[in-house]
Backbone as CSV, one residue per row, in Angstrom:
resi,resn,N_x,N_y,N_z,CA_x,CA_y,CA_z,C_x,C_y,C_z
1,UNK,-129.630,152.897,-66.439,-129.494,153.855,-67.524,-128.038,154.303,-67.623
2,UNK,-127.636,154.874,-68.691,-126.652,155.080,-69.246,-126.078,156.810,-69.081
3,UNK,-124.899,156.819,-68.523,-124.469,158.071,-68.928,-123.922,158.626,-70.145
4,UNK,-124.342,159.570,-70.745,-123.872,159.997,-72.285,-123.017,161.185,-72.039
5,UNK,-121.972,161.402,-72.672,-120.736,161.983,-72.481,-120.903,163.063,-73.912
6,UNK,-120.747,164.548,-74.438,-121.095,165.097,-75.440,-119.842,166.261,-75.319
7,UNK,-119.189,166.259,-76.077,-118.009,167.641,-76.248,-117.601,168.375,-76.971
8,UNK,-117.366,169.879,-76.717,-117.313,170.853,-77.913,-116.063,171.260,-77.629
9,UNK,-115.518,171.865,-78.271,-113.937,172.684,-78.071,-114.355,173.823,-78.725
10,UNK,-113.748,174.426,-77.851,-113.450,176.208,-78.432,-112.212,176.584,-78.381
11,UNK,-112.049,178.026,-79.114,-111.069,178.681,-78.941,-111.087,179.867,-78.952
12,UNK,-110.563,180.804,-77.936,-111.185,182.343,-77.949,-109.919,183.253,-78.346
13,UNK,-110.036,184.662,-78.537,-109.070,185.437,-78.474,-109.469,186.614,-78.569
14,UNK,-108.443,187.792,-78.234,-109.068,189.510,-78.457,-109.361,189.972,-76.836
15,UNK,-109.309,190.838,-76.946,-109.809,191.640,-75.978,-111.536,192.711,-76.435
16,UNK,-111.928,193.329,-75.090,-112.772,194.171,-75.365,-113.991,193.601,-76.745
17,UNK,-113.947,194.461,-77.682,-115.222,194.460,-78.638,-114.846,193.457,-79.667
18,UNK,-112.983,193.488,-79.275,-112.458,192.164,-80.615,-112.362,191.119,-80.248
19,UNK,-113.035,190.517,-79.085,-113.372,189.212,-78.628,-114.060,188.196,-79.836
20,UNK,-113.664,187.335,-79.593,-114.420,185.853,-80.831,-113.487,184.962,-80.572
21,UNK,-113.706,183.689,-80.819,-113.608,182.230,-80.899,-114.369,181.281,-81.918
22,UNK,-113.785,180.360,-82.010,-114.259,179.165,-82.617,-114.787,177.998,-81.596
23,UNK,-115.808,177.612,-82.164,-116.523,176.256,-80.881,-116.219,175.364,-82.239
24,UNK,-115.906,173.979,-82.103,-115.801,172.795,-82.973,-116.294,171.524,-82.388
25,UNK,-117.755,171.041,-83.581,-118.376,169.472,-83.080,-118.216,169.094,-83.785
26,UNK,-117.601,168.213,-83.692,-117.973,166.989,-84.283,-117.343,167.174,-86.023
27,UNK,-116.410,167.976,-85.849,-115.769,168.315,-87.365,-116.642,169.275,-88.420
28,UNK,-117.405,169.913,-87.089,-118.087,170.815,-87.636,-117.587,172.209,-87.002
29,UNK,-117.390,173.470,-87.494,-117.218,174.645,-87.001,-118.097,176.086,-86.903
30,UNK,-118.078,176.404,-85.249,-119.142,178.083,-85.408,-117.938,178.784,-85.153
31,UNK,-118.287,180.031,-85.515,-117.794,180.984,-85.236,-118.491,181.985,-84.552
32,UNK,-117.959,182.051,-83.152,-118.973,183.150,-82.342,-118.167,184.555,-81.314
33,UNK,-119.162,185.201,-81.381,-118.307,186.575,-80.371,-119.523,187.406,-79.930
34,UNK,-119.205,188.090,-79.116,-120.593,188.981,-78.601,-121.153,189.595,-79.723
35,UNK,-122.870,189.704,-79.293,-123.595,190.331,-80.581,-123.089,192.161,-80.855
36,UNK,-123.041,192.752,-81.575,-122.903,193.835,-81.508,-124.279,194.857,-81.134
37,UNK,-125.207,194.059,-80.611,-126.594,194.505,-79.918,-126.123,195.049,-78.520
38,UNK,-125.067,194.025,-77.955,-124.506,193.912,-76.983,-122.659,194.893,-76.605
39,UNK,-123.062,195.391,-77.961,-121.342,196.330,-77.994,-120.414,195.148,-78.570
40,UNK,-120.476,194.191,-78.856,-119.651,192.925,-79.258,-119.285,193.154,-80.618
41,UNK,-118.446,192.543,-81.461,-118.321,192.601,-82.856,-118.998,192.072,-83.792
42,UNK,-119.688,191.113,-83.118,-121.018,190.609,-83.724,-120.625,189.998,-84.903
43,UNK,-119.563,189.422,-84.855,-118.887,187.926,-85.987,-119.336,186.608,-85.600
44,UNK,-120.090,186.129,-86.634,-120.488,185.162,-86.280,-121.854,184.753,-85.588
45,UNK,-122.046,183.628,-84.649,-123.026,183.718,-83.574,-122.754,183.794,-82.225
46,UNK,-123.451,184.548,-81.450,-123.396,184.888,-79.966,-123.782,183.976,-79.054
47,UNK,-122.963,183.734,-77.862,-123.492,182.929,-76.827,-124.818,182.850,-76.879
48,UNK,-125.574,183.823,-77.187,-127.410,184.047,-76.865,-127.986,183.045,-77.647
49,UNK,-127.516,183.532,-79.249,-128.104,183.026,-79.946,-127.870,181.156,-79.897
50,UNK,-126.392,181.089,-79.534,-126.141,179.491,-79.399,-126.919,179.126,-78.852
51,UNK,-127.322,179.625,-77.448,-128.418,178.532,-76.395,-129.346,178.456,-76.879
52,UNK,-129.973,179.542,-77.841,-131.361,179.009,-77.986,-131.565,178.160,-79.540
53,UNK,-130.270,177.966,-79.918,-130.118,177.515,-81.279,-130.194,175.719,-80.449
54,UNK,-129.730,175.815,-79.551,-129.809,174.336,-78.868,-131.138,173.527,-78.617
55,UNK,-131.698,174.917,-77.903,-132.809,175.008,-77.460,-133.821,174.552,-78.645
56,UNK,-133.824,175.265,-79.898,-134.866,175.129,-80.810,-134.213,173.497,-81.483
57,UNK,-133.234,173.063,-81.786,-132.821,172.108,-82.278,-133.508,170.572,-81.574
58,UNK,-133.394,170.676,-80.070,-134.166,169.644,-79.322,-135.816,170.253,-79.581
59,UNK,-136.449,171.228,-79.464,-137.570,171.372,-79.307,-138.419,170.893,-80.954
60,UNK,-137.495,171.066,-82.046,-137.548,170.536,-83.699,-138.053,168.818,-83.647
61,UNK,-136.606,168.588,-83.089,-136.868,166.635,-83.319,-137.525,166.332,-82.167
62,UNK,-137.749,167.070,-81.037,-139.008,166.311,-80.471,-140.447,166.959,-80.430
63,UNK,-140.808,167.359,-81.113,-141.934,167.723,-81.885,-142.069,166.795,-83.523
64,UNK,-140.937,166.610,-84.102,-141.595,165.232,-85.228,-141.598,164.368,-84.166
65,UNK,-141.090,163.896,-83.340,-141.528,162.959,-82.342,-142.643,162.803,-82.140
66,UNK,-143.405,163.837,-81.472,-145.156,164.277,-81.044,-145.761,163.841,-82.245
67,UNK,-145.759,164.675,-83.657,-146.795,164.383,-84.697,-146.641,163.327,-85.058
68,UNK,-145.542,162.480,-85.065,-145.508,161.418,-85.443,-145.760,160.235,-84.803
69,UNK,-146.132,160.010,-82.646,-146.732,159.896,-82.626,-148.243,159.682,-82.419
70,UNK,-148.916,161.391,-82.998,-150.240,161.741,-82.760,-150.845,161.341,-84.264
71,UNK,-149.752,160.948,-85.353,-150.237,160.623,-86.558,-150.635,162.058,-87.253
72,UNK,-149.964,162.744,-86.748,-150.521,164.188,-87.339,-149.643,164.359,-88.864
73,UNK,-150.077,164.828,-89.931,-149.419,164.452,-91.144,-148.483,166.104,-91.257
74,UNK,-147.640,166.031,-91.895,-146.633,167.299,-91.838,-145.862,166.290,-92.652
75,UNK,-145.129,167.807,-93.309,-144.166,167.239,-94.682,-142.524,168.231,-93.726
76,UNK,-142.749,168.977,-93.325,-141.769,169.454,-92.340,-142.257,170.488,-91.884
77,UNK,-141.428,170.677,-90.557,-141.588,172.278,-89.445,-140.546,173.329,-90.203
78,UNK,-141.239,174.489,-89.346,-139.647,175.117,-89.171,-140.006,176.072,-88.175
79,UNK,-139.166,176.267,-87.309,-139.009,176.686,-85.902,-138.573,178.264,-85.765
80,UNK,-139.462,179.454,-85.586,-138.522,180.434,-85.672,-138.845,180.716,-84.045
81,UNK,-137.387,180.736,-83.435,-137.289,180.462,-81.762,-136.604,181.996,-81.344
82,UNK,-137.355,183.170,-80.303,-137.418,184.460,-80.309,-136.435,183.949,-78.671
83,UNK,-135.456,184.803,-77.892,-134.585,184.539,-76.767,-135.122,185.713,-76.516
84,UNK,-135.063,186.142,-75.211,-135.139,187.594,-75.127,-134.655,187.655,-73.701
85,UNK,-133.489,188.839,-73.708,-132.684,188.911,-72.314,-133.111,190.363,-71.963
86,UNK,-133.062,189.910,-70.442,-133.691,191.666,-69.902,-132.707,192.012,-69.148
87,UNK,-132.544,193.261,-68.492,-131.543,193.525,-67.365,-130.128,193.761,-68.076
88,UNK,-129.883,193.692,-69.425,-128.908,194.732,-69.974,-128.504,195.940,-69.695
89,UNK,-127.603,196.513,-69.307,-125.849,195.397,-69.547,-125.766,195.175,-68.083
90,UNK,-126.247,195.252,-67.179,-125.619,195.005,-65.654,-125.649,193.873,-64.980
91,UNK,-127.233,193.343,-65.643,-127.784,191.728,-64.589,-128.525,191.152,-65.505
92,UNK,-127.600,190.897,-67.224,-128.195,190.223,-68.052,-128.989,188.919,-67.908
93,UNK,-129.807,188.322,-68.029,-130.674,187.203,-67.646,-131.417,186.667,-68.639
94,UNK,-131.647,185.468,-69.268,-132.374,185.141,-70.457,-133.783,184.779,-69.685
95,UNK,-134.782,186.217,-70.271,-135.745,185.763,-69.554,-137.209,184.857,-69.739
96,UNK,-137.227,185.275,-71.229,-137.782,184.178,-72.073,-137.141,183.650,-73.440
97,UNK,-137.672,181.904,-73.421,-137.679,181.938,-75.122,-138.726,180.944,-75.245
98,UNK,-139.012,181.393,-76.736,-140.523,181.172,-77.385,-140.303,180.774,-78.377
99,UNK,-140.669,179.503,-78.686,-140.455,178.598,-80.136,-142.200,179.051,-80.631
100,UNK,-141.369,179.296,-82.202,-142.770,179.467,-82.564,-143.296,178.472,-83.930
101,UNK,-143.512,177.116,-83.976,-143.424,176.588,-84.752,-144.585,176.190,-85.949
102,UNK,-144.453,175.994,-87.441,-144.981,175.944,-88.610,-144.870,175.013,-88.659
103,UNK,-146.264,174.601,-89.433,-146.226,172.916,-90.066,-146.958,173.361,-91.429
104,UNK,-145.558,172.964,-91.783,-146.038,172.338,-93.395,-146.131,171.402,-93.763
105,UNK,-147.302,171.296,-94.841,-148.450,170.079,-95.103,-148.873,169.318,-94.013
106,UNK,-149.285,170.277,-92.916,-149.827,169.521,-91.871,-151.767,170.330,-92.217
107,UNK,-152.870,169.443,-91.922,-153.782,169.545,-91.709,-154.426,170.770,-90.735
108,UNK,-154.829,172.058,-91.111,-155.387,173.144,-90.588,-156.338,172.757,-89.512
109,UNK,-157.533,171.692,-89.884,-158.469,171.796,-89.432,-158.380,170.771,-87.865
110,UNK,-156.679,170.340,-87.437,-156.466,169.745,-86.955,-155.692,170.748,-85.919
111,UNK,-155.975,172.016,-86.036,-155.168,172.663,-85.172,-155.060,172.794,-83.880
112,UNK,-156.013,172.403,-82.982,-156.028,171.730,-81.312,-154.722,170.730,-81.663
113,UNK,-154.971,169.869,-81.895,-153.813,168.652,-82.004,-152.795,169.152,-82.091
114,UNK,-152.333,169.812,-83.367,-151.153,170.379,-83.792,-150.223,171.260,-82.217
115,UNK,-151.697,172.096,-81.963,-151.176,172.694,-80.387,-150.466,171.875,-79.439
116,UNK,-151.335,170.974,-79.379,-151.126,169.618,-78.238,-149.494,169.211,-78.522
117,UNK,-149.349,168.766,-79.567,-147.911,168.394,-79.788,-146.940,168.997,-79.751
118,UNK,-147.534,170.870,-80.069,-146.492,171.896,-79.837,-145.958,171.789,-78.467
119,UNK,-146.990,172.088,-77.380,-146.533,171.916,-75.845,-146.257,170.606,-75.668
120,UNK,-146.501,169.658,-76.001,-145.488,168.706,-75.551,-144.313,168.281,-75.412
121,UNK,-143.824,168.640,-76.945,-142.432,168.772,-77.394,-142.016,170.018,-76.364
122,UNK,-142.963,171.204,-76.292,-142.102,171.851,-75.487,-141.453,171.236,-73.800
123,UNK,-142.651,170.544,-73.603,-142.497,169.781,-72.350,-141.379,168.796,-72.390
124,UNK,-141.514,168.154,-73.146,-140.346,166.604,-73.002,-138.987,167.211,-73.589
125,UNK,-138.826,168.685,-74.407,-137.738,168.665,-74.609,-136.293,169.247,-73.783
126,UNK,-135.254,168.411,-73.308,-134.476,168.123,-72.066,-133.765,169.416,-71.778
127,UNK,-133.545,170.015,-73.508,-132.814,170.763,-73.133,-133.308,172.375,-72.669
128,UNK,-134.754,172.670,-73.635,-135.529,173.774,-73.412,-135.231,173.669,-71.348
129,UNK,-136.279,172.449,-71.260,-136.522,172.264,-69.538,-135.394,172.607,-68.736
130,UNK,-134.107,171.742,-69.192,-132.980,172.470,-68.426,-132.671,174.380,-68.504
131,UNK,-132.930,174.699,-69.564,-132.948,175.821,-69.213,-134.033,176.546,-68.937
132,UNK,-135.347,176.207,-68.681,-135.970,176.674,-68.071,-136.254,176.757,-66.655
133,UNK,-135.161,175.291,-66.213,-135.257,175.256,-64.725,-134.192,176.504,-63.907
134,UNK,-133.460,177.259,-64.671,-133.118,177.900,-64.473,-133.524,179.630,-64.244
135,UNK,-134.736,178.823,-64.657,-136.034,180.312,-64.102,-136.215,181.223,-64.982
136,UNK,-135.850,181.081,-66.523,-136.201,181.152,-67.839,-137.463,180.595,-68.268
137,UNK,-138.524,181.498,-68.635,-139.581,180.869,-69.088,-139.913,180.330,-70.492
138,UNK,-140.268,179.317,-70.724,-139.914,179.157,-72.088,-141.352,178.255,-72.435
139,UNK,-142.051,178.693,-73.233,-143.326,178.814,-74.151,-143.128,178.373,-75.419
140,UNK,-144.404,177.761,-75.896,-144.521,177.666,-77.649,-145.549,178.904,-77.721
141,UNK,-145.150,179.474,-78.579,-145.561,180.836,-79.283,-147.070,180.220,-79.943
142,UNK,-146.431,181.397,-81.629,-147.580,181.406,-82.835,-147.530,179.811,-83.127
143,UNK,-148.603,178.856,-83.525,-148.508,177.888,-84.213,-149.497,178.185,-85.270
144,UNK,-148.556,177.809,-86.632,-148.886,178.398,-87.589,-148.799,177.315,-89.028
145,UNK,-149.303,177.311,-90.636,-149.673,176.126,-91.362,-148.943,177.190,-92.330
146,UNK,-148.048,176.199,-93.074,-147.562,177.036,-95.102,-147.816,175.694,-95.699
């Protein structure tokens, strides 16, 4: 097997609450700085929100993975993925996150299945797991039909 090599660049600046940076992929650009939940200036997106924006992005394409193939019919998902850190501000810790995913034009009466594929994807996806091996618990939530 193959090693895969993946790289972002940032750039930070500011002190205190005027902290922010730029992360750049792939000729694409975020703009992030602490949330202002967190006393931060809250420009942009927050470290928090990045990980679990990662997090829900692998847990997305490998879940059409699952329905597609459990043959489960869906016209698309959409993922609303909840982080939640405890131990603010002293021994911040991400202690859960919970994808909670929708299928549209997927079959109601198929909703065991639909489940099945939810936890799977949650299972096979590399990056949720990596951060859950980090003693972050991380769950599929509501599964839900529009």
């Amino acid at each position: 097997m193959a090693d895969l090599s993946f790289f972002v660049d940032a750039t930070a600046k500011g002190t205190g609450k005027d902290r922010e940076g730029v992360i750049s992929v792939d000729g694409h650009s975020v703009r992030f700085s602490t949330p202002a939940s967190m006393g931060g200036k809250g420009a942009g997106a927050s470290p928090e929100t990045l990980l679990i924006s990662a997090v829900t992005a692998c847990y997305s394409l490998t879940l059409l993975y699952y329905l597609q193939k459990r043959r489960l019919p869906c016209t698309e998902i959409a993922v609303r993925t909840e982080g939640v850190v405890t131990g603010f501000p002293q021994h911040d810790k991400y202690a859960r996150i919970i994808v909670n995913p929708v299928f549209r034009g997927g079959n109601v009466a198929q909703r065991n299945e639909y489940q099945a594929a939810a936890v799977d994807a949650r299972d096979h996806c590399f990056i949720g797991q990596t951060v859950a091996a980090g003693g972050t618990s991380y769950v599929v939530g509501d599964v839900s039909f529009s």
